[in-house]
Every structure is written in C-alpha cells, then in structure tokens.
KEPA-148499 format. One record per residue: x negated, y, z negated of N, C-alpha, C in turn. Coordinates in steps of 0.05 Angstrom, whole numbers, padded with zeros to 5 digits. Layout:
<kolkes>
KOLKE     nX     nY     nZ    caX    caY    caZ     cX     cY     cZ
KOLKE      X      Y      Z      X      Y      Z      X      Y      Z
...
</kolkes>
This chain:
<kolkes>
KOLKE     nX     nY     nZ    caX    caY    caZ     cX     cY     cZ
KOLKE -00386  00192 -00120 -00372  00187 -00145 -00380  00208 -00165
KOLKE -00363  00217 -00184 -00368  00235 -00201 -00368  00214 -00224
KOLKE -00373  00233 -00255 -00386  00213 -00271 -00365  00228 -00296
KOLKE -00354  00215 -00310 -00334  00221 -00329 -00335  00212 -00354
KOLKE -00334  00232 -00376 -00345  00226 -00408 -00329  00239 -00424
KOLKE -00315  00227 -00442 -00290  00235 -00454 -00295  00231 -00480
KOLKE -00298  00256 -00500 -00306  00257 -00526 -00282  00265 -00535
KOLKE -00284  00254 -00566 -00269  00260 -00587 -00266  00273 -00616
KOLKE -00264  00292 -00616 -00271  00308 -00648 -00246  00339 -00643
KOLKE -00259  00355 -00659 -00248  00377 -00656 -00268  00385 -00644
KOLKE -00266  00408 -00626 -00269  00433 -00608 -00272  00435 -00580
KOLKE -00280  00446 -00568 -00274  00450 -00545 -00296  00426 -00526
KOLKE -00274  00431 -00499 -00282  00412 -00479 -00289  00419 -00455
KOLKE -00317  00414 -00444 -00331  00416 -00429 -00331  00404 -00399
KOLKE -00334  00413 -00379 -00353  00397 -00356 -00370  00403 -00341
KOLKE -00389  00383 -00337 -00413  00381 -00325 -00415  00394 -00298
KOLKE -00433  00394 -00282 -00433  00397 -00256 -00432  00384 -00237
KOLKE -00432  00359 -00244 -00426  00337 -00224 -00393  00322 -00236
KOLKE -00380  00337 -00251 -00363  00329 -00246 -00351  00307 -00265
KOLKE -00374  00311 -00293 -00365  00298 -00308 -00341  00311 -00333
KOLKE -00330  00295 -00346 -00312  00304 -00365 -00320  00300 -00392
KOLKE -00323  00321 -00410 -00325  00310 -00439 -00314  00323 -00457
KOLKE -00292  00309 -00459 -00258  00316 -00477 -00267  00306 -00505
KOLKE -00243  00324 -00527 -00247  00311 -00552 -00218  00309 -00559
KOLKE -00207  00286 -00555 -00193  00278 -00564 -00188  00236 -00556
KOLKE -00175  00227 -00568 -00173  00194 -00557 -00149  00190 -00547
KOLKE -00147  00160 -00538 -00130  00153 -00528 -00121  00127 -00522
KOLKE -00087  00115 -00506 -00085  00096 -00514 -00056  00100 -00488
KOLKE -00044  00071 -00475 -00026  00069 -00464 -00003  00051 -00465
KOLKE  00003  00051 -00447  00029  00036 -00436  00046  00027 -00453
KOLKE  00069  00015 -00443  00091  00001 -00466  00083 -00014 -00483
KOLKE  00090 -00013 -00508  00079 -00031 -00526  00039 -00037 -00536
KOLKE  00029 -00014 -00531  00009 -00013 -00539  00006  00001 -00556
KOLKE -00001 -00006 -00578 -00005  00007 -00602 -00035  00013 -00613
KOLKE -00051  00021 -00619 -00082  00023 -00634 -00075  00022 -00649
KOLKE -00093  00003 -00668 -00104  00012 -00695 -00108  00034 -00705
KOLKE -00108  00043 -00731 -00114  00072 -00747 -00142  00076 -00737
KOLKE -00141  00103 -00733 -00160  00116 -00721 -00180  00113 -00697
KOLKE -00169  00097 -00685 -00175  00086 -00660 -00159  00101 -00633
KOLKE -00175  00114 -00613 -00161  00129 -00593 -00184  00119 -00573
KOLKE -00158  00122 -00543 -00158  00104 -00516 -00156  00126 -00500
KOLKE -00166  00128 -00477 -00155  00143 -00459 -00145  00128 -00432
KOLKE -00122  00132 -00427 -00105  00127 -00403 -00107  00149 -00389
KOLKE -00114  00138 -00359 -00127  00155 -00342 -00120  00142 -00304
KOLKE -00107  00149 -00288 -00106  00141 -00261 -00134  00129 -00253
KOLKE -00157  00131 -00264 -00180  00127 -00249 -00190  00094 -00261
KOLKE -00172  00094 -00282 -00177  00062 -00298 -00147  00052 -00293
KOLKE -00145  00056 -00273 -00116  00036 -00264 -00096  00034 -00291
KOLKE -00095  00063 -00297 -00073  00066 -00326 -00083  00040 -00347
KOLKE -00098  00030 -00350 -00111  00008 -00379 -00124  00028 -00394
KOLKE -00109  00026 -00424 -00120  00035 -00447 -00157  00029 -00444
KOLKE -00169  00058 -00458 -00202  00037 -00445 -00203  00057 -00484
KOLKE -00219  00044 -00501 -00222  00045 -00518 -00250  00074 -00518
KOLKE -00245  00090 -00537 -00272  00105 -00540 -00286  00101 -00567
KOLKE -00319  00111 -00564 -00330  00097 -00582 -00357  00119 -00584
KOLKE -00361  00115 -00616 -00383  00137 -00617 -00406  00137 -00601
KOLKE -00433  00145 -00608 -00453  00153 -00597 -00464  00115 -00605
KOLKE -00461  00121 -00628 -00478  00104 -00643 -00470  00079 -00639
KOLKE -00447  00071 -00630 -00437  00050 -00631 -00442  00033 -00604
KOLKE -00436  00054 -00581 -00448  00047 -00552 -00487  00029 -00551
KOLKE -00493  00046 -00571 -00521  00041 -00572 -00535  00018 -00584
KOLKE -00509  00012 -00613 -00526 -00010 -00626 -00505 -00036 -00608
KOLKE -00484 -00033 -00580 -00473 -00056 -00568 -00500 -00066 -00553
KOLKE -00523 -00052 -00542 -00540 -00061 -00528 -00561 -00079 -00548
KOLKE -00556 -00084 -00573 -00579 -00103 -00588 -00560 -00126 -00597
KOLKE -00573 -00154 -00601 -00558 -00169 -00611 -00552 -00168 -00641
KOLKE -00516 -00179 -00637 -00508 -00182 -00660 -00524 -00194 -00688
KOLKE -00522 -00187 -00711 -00537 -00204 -00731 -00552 -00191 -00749
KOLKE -00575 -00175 -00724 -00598 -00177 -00722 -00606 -00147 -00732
KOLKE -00611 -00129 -00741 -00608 -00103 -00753 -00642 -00097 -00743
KOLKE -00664 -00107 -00753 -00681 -00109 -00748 -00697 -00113 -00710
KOLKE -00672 -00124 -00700 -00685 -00119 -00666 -00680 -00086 -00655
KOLKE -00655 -00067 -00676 -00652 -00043 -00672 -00669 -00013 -00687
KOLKE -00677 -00006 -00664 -00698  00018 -00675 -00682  00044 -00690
KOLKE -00694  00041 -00704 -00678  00062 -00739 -00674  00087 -00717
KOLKE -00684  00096 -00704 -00661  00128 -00696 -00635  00120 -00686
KOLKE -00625  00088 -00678 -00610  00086 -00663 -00590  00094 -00692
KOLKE -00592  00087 -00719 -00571  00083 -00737 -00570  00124 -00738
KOLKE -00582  00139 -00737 -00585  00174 -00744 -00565  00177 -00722
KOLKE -00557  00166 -00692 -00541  00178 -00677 -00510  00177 -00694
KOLKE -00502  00206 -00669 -00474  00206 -00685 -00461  00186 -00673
KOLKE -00427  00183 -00704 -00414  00172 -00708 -00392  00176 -00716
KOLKE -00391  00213 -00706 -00365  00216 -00716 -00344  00234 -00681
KOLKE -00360  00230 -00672 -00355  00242 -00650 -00346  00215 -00620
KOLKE -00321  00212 -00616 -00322  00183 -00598 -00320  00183 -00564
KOLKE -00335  00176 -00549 -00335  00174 -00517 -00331  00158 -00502
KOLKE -00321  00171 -00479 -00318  00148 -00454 -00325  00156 -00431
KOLKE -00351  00142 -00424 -00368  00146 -00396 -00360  00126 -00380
KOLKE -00360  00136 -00349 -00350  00117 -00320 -00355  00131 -00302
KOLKE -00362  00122 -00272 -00358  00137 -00261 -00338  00130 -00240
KOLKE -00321  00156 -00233 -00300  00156 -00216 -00306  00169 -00193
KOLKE -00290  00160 -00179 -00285  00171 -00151 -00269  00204 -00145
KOLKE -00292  00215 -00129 -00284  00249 -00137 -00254  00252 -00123
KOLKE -00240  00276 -00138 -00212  00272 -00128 -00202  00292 -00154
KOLKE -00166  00287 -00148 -00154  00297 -00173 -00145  00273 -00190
KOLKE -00164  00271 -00214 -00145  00253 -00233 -00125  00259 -00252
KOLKE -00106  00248 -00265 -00088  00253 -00283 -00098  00235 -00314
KOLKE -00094  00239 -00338 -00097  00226 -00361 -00082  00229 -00392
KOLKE -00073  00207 -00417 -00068  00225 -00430 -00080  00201 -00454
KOLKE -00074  00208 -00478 -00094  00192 -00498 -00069  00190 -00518
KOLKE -00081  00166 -00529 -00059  00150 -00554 -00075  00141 -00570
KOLKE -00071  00148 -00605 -00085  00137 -00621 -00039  00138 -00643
KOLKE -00068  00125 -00665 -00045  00119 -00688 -00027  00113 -00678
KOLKE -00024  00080 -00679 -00010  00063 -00672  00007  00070 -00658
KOLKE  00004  00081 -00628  00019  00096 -00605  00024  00118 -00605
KOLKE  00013  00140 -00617  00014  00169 -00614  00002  00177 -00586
KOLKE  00019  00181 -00572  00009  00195 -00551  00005  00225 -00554
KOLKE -00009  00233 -00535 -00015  00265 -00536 -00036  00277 -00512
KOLKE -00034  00303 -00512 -00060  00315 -00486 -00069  00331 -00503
KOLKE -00092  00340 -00486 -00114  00358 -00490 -00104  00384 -00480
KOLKE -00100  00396 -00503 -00097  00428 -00488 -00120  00437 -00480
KOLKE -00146  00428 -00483 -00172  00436 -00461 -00169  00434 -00437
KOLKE -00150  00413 -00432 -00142  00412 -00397 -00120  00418 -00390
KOLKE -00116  00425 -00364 -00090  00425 -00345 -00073  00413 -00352
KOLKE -00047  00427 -00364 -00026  00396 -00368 -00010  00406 -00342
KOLKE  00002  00382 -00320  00006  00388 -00306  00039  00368 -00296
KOLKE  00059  00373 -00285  00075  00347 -00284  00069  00335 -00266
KOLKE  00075  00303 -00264  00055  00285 -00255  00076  00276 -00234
KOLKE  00068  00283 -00204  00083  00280 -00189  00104  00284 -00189
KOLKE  00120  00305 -00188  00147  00306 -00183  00165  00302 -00205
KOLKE  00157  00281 -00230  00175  00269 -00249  00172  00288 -00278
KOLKE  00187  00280 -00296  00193  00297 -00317  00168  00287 -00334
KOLKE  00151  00276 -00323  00126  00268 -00348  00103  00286 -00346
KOLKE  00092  00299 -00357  00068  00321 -00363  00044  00307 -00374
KOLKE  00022  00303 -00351 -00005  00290 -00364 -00025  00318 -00360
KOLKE -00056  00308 -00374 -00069  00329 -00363 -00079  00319 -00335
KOLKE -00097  00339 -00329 -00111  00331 -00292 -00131  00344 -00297
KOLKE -00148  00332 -00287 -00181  00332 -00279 -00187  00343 -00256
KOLKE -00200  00351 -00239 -00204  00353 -00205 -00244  00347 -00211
KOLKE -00247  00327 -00194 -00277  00312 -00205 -00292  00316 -00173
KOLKE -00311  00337 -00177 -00323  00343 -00152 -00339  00321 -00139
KOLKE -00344  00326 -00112 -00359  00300 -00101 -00388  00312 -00117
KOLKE -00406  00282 -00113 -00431  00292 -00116 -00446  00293 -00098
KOLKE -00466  00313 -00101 -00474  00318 -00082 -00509  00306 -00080
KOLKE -00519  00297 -00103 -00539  00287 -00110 -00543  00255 -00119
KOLKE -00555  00239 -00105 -00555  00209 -00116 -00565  00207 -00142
KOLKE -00555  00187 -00156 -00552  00186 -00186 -00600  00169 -00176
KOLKE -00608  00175 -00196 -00633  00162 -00197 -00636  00133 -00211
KOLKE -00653  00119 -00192 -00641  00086 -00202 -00664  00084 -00229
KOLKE -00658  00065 -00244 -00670  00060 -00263 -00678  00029 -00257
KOLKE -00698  00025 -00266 -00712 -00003 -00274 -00715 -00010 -00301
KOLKE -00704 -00029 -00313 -00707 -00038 -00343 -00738 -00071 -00335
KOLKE -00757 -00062 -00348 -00778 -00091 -00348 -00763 -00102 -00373
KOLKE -00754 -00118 -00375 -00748 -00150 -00387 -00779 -00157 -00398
KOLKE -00797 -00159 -00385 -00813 -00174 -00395 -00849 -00167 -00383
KOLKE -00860 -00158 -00389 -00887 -00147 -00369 -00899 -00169 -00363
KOLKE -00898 -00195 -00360 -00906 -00215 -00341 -00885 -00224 -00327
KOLKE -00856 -00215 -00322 -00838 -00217 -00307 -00846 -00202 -00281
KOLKE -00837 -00232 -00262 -00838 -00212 -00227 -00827 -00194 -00225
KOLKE -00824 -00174 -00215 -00797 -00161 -00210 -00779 -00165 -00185
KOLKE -00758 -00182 -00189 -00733 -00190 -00171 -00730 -00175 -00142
KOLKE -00727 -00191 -00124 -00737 -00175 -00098 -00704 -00180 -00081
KOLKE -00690 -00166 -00076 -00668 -00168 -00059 -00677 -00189 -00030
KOLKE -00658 -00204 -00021 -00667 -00217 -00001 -00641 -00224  00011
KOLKE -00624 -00205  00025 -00608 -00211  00047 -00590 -00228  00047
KOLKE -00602 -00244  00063 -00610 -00273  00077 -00595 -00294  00047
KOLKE -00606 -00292  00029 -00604 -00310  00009 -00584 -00298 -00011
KOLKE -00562 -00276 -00012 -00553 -00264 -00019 -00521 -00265 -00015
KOLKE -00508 -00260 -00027 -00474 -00257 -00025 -00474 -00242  00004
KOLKE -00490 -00229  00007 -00493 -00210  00037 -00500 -00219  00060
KOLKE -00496 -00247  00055 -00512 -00253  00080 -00495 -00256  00105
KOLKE -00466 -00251  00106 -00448 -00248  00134 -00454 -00214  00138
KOLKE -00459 -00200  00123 -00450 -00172  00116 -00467 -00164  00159
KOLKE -00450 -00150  00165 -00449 -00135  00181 -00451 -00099  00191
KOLKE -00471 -00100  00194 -00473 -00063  00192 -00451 -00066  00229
KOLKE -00440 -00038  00212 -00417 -00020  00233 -00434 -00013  00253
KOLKE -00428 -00014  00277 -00438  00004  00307 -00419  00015  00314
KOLKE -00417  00037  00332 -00398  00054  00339 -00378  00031  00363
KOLKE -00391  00018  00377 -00376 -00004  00389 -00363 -00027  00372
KOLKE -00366 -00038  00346 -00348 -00051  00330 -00331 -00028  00314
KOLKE -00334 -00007  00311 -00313  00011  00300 -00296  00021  00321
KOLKE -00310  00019  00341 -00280  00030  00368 -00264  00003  00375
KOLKE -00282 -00012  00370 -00258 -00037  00373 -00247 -00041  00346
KOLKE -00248 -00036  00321 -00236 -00035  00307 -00212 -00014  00292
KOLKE -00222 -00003  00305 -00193  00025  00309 -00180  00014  00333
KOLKE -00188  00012  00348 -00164  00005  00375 -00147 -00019  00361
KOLKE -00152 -00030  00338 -00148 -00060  00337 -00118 -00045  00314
KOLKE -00130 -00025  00306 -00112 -00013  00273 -00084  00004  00289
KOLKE -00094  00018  00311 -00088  00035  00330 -00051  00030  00333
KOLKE -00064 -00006  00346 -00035 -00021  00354 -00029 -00031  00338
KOLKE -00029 -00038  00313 -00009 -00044  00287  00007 -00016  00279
KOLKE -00012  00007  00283 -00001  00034  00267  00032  00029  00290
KOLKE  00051  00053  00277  00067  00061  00288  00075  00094  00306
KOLKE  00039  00104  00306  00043  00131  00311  00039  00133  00342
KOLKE  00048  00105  00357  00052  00115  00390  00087  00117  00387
KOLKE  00101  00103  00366  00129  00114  00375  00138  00140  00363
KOLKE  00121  00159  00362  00135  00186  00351  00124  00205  00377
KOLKE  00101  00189  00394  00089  00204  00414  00089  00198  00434
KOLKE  00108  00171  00438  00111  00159  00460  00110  00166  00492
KOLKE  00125  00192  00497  00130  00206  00517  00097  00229  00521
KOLKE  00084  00228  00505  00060  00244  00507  00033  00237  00510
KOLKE  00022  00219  00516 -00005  00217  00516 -00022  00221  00507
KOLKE -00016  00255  00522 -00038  00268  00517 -00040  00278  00483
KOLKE -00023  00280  00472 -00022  00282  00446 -00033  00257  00434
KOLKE -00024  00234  00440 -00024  00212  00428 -00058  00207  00429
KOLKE -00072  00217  00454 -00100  00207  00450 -00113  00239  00423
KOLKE -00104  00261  00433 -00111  00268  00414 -00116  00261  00379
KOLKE -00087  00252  00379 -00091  00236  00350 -00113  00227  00347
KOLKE -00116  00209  00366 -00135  00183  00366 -00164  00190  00361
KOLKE -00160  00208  00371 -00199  00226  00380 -00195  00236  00346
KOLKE -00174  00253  00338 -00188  00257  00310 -00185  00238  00288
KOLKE -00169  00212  00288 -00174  00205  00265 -00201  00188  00276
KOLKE -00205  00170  00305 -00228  00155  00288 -00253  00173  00292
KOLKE -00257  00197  00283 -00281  00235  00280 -00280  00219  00245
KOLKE -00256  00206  00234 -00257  00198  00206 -00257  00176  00203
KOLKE -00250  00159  00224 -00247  00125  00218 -00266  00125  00195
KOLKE -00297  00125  00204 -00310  00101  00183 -00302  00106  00155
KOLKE -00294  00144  00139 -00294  00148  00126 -00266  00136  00100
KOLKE -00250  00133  00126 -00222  00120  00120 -00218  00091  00114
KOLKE -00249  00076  00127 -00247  00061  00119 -00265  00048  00104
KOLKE -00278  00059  00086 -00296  00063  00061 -00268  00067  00036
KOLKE -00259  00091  00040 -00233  00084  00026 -00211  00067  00020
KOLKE -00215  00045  00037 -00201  00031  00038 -00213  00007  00027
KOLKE -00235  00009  00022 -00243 -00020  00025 -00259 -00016 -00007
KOLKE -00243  00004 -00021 -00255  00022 -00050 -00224  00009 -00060
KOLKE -00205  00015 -00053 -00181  00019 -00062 -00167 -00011 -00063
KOLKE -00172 -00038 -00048 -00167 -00056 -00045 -00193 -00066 -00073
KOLKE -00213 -00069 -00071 -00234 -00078 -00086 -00229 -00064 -00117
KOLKE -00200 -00042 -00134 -00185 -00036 -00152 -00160 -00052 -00151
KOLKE -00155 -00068 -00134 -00121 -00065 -00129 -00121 -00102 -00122
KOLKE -00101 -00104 -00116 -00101 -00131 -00104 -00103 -00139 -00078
KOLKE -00128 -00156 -00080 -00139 -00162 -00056 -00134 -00184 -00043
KOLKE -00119 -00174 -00017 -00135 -00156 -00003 -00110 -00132  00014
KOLKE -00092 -00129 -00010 -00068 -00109 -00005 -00072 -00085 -00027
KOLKE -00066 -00063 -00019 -00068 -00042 -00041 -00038 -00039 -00049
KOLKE -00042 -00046 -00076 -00016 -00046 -00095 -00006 -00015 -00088
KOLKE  00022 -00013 -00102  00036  00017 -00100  00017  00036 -00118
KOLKE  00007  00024 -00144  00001  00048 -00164 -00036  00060 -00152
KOLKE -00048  00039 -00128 -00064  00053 -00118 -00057  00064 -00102
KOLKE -00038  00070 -00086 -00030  00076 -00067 -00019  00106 -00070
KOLKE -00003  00107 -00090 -00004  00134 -00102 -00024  00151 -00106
KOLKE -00036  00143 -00123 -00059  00144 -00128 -00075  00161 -00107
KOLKE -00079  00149 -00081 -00094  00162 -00068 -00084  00178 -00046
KOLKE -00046  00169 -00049 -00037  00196 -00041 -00034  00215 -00050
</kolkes>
C-alpha cells in the first residue's frame, strides 16, 4: 500500500518516495454536495468517490485529546499549523484519479498533477500513479497506561479463529474450482494445449489475484464487487 497526503494552500505539490501525495488544494463531490465556506474535500477513486474532508495540521492533532478539556493538550500542539489543510490514507499502489470541491460545490484540479480524461469520457480529473512499497511501514506501540499488560494476540480466541493459511494443495483445488465457473475453456475449446497453458500462468498469479480480490470485495459490497470497483481495478 502506498500512503497518500493531500495538502492545501498555495504552492507547489510534492511526492514522497513511497508514494505518497501532498497536494495543495481541497476538495469535495458528487451530486448535490455542497461544502461549507472554506471547507475543501477531496474526491478520489481510492475513497470510493466520498467527499473525505481535509483538515489542518493542528486540527488532526488536537482530534486525538478530549473534547472540553484544553488543559489534557500539550501547548506545542496549539503552535502547529493551521493554515495549511491535509488528507492522509493509505491506498493501494496503482493509478488513481481525483478532483477537489470547496465553496459550496466548486469543483476544480490541481494543475500540480496530471489532468487526464477519465476513461474514455468527456470528464478530465487529475491521476496519481502510487508506487508499491517496497518497505513495511514500522509498527508502533502506544502504552495506555505503565501498569497496563500489554494485549497479547491469541488466535484461538480471536475473530481468526476459522482463518485458514493457503497450501499450494487448497489453492490448486481452489483454482480448479474458479477454473470451471470461468468461461475461458469455450474460446479454447478445440486446444488444450493452450487451454492448460492458460492455466499454468494464471494460477504462477492465483494467490496474488486473489488477495485482490478479497481487498476489493472488503471496499465494495460484500461479498460481490460493485461496478465502480470493478472499474476501478480495471
């Protein structure tokens, strides 16, 4: 997954090396969505086209203390900026498309990016291309409390507990199983030998195809992938 951060101000727009984005402008979508003054959304293929609101430095920071309470927040958090607004996520590497709406439905792009037409149709968004990563993100531990245990995963006692690791013998029976629903023995019917070829190279990808799949259903409605993912990841 690449990691994507969408700023807003004037000047120029940046990206990271893993593939993050950090645009300055906002944004906002679909029919009948309007923002408030001075409020910008970015609409983006990677947030299933939903307006996602952007928000300063400072504002991200004082959401992590409780409301009320001014005093549970440590005074540098109020010095961060506040005039500059973002949107961090991380997405799945690929080519994304996006465009941003503020003032009560102003749409608009970033001439920092690619404006590109979006599939075939008369509409022009920008596009992203978000590299894989190639480095695991490093986990963090937050202590809650220094006489707190620290929480131990346990399987067994877990939402995981049917979970099934893949063997190459439940994935060959599970391609043979996808194999005969597909429709690609009637275009090769008369060939075999072609037809096993197929076979030999997609499941060289099965498992990977079906990691994607099981990404794209867990966005979409489950346990069918709607059209606008489906696009999407064609």
């Amino acid at each position: 997954m690449g990691r994507k951060n969408t700023t807003v101000q004037k000047g120029p727009i940046k990206r990271d090396s893993v593939g993050s984005f950090v645009g300055k402008e906002r944004t906002t979508n679909t029919d009948g969505f309007k923002p408030i003054d001075k409020e910008i959304f970015v609409v983006a293929s990677f947030n299933d086209w939903t307006p996602s609101r952007l928000k300063t430095l400072r504002t991200l920071n004082l959401e992590k203390y409780p409301v009320f309470d001014e005093e549970a927040v440590p005074k540098h958090v109020f010095m961060l900026d506040n005039t500059v607004v973002l949107y961090a996520n991380l997405v799945p590497p690929g080519t994304h498309y996006f465009y941003f709406v503020k003032d009560r439905g102003s749409i608009f792009l970033s001439p920092k990016y690619e404006v590109v037409r979006f599939k075939n149709t008369n509409i022009f968004l920008n596009r992203i291309i978000v590299k894989r990563r190639i480095k695991d993100l490093d986990t963090v531990h937050i202590a809650r409390d220094a006489d707190d245990d620290e929480a131990v995963f346990m399987k067994d006692r877990s939402v995981f507990r049917d979970f099934i690791e893949n063997t190459p013998q439940r994935l060959q029976k599970a391609f043979d199983e996808d194999i005969g629903f597909s429709k690609i023995h009637k275009t090769v019917k008369s060939d075999p030998i072609e037809m096993q070829k197929i076979c030999d190279c997609l499941f060289k990808h099965y498992e990977k195809i079906l990691e994607i799949y099981h990404y794209y259903i867990g966005i979409s409605s489950y346990p069918t992938i709607a059209m606008n993912e489906f696009t999407s990841f064609s």
